[in-house]
N, C-alpha and C positions, 0 to 999 in steps of 0.2 A: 119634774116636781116644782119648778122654778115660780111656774103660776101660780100656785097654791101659796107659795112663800110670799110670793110680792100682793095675793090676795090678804092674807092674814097679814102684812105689816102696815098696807095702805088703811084697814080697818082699827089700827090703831094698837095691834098685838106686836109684844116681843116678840121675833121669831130669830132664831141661830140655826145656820146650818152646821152640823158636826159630819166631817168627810173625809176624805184622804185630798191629797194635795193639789190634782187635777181638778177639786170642784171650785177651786178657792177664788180663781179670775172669772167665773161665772156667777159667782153669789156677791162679791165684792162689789162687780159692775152696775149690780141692779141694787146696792144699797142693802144687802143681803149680809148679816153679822157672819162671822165664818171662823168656826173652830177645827184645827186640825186634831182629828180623833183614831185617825188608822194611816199608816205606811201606804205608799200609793201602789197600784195595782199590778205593777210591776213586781212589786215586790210580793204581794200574794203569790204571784204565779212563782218568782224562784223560791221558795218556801215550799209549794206543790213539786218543781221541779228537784227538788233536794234529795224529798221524800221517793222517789218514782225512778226505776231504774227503766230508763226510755224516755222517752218523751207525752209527757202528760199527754191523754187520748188518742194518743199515735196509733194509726189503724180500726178508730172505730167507724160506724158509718155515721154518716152527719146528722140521720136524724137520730141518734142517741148522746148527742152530747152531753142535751142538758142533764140526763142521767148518772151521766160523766161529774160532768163536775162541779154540778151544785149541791151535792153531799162535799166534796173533797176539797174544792176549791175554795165555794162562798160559803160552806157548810163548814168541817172541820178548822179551815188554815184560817177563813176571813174573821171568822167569829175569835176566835182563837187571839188574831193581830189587833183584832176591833172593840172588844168589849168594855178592857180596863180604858182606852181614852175615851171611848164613848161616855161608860160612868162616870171618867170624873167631868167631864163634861157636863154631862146632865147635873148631877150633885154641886159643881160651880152655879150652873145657869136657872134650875129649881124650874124647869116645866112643867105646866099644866097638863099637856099633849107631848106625845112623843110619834113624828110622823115619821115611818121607815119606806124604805123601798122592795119589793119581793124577795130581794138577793142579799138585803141588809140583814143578815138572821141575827147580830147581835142586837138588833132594836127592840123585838117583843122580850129577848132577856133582859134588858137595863129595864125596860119599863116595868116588869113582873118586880126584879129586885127592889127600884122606888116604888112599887104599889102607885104605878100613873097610867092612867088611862093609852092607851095605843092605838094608831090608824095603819093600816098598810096602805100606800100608794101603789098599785100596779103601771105599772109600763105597756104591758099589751093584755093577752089572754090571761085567767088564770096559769099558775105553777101546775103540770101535769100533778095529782095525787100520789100517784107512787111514787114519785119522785120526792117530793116534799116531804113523804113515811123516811127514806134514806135519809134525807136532810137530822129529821129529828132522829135518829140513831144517831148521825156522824156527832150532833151538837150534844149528845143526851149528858157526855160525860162533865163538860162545862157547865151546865146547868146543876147537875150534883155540885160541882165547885161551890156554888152558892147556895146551898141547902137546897132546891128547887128540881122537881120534876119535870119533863121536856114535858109541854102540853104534844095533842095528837098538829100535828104538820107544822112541828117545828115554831109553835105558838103564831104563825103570821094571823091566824084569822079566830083571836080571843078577843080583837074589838072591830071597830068597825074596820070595811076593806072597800078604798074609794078605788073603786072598777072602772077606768078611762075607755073600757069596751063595750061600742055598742053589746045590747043583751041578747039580740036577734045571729051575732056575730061568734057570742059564746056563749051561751045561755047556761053553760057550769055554773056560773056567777048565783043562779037563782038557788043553788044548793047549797052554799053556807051564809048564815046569819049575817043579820047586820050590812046589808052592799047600799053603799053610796056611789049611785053614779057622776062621772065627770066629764063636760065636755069634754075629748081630745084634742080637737082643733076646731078649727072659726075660717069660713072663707070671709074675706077682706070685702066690706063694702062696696070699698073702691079700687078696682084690679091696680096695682099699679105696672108702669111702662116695661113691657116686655123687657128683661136684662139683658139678650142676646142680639146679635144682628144674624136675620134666619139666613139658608141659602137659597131653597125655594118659594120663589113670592108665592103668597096665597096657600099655598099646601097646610093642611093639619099638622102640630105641631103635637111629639111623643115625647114626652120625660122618660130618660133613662138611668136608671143609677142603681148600684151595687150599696149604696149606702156608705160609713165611715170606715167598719169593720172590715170586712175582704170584698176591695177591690183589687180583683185579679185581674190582670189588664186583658191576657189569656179568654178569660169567659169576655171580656168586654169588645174584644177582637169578631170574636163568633159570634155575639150578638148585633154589630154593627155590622158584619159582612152579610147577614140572615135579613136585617132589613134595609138593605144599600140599592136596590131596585122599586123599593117602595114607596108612591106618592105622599111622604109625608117629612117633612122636619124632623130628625130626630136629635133632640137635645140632651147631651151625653154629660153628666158629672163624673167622674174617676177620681174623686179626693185627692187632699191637699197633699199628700206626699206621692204621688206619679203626678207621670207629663204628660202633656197630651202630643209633645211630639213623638210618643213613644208609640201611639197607635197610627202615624201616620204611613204611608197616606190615606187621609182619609175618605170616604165612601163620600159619593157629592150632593149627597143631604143629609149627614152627620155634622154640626155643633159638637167638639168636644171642650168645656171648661174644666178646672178642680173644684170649683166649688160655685154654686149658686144656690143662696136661699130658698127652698123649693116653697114659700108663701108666694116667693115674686114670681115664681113660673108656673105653676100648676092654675092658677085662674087662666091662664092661655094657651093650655096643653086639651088636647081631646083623648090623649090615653095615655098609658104608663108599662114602663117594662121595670120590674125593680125584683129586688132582694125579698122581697116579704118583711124586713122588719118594722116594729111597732109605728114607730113616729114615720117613715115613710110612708104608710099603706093607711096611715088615719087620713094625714093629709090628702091624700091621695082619694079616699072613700070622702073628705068632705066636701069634694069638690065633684063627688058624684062619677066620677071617670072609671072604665071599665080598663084591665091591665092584664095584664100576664107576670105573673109572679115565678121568678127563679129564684128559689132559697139556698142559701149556700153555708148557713151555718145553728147553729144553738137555734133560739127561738120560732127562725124562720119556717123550717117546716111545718108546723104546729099553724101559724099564719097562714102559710098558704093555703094548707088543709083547709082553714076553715074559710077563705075566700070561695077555697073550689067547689067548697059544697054550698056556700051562698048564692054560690054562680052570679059572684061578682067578679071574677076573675079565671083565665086558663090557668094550667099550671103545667113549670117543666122543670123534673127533678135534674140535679146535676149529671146523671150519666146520661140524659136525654139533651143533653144542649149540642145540637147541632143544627146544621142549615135548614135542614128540612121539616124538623120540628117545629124549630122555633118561628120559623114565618107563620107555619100553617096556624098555630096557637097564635101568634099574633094576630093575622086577619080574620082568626075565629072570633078571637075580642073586640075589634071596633066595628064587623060586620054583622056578626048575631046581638041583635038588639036587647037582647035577655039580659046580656052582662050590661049594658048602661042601665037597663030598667031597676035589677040588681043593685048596682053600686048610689043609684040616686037614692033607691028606696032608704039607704044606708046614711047617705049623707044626710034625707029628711031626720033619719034617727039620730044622727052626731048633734043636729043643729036645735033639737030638741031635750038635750043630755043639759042639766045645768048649769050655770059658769062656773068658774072659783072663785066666784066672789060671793056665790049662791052659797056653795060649798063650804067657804072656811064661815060664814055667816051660822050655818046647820052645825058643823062641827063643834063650833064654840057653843053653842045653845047648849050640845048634848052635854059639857062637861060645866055648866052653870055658868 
């Protein structure tokens, strides 16, 4: 959402972010005001954890998470932790707009109670619908708190909802009011200098990453072993808390870092093995590059799904990751030309989505 902020204060708007305590060194850095308005996320989850005799979603299958627990988690416990700092927030700061994120459900309530206009920012796909009905039961009771009826899906889409998804990608988007689209990402002008020193000269060069969330070194073992015969470079992230000498030794054209920028690698990657989440798989589509998606949690499968029917991408669920799999889905992806035809056609549409600086421009019009 960070764009959108530094789009609106570059144009001469007050903008505060209101958050829990992980956003603070990210808004601060970019000159970004920053109110703390809810306990950090951590703390949502022992709260959920209190309540729950097991362990929260223990034993369900992964692609039901978000079913799981965005009634209980972001729904019932966040709304719950989040509202009163949010309010006095807003009622200190006196917004014109009030911009939430999908998962933020205490945002369309503080804004109903000020009677101020509301934007939902998405992060990937639309929230599945049924899922979003659970949401507004789990929140309907705190709503009564304040005289107020749950609008239908938990009030996220009562004003406009700026959609960062291609429309060809989720075309849901064309079924509720009011969608402003937002670029998601921008390939770079000017590629800059490879980060990595490769091991095979000249070979194609694969990003791979599980993202920030679960990196399991385990799937990242079987995915390096499944392409370790392959003429290509593969450049491996495992985030900042593993090692990479934990996966050694390693395969003799695997790169493994903890972290690299993927702006600075994906301009000189020709394909992609990753997680399916939002902000990997845009960059990823802006850059036109056809991948193989292994989702391993909450939003991911829903992503991948819709790669695989774009046929911008293979796809291999978690009880399919093995050797034999996962090669074949990989050299399905950079050999069958459909998937780059796919993923470019996608990237013309990202690079055609309008900026935020488009964006907070139209936004502020709307509300005078």
């Amino acid at each position: 959402m960070l764009p959108l902020a530094e789009a609106f204060a570059a144009q001469g708007d007050e903008v505060l972010l209101a958050s829990g305590p992980d956003a603070e060194t990210s808004a601060v850095s970019r000159g970004i005001a920053f109110r703390r308005a809810t306990p950090g996320f951590g703390d949502w989850y022992e709260a959920l954890v209190r309540r729950t005799r097991g362990v929260p979603g223990d034993g369900l299958a992964p692609e039901r998470v978000e079913g799981y627990f965005l009634p209980r988690l972001f729904g019932e416990v966040g709304v719950a932790l989040t509202v009163d700092g949010l309010l006095a927030a807003a009622r200190e700061f006196g917004p014109d707009l009030i911009v939430f994120d999908p998962v933020l459900f205490a945002g369309p309530l503080v804004a109903a109670v000020l009677g101020v206009p509301a934007v939902q920012h998405t992060v990937g796909p639309l929230t599945d619908a049924q899922v979003l009905d659970l949401v507004a039961d789990a929140v309907s009771p705190i709503w009564r708190e304040f005289g107020l009826d749950v609008p239908p899906a938990a009030g996220v889409y009562e004003g406009t909802t700026v959609t960062i998804c291609p429309a060809s990608l989720d075309p849901s988007a064309a079924l509720i009011r009011r969608v402003q689209p937002l670029r998601p990402a921008s390939r770079l002008q000017a590629p800059p200098p490879l980060p990595v020193q490769l091991v095979l000269a000249d070979a194609p060069i694969v990003y791979l990453t599980l993202g920030t969330f679960s990196n399991n070194l385990n799937v990242f073992r079987k995915l390096l072993d499944a392409l370790a015969d392959e003429p290509f470079n593969i450049v491996a992230t495992i985030g900042t808390d593993n090692d990479p000498s934990d996966l050694a030794p390693l395969p003799r054209n695997a790169v493994v870092e903890r972290y690299i920028p993927q702006a600075e690698l994906l301009p000189h990657c020709t394909a992609a093995v990753h997680h399916a989440g939002a902000g990997t798989t845009f960059g990823i589509l802006a850059h036109g590059l056809p991948s193989v998606a292994v989702p391993q949690s909450a939003d991911n499968f829903r992503i991948a799904e819709l790669l695989d029917r774009a046929g911008a991408a293979t796809r291999v669920t978690p009880g399919d990751i093995d050797h034999a799999t996962i090669r074949s889905s990989f050299l399905e992806a950079v050999s069958e030309s459909h998937y780059r035809r796919a993923a470019v056609k996608l990237a013309e549409e990202i690079a055609s989505m309008p900026s935020a600086e488009e964006v907070a421009r139209r936004l502020r019009d709307a509300i005078g």
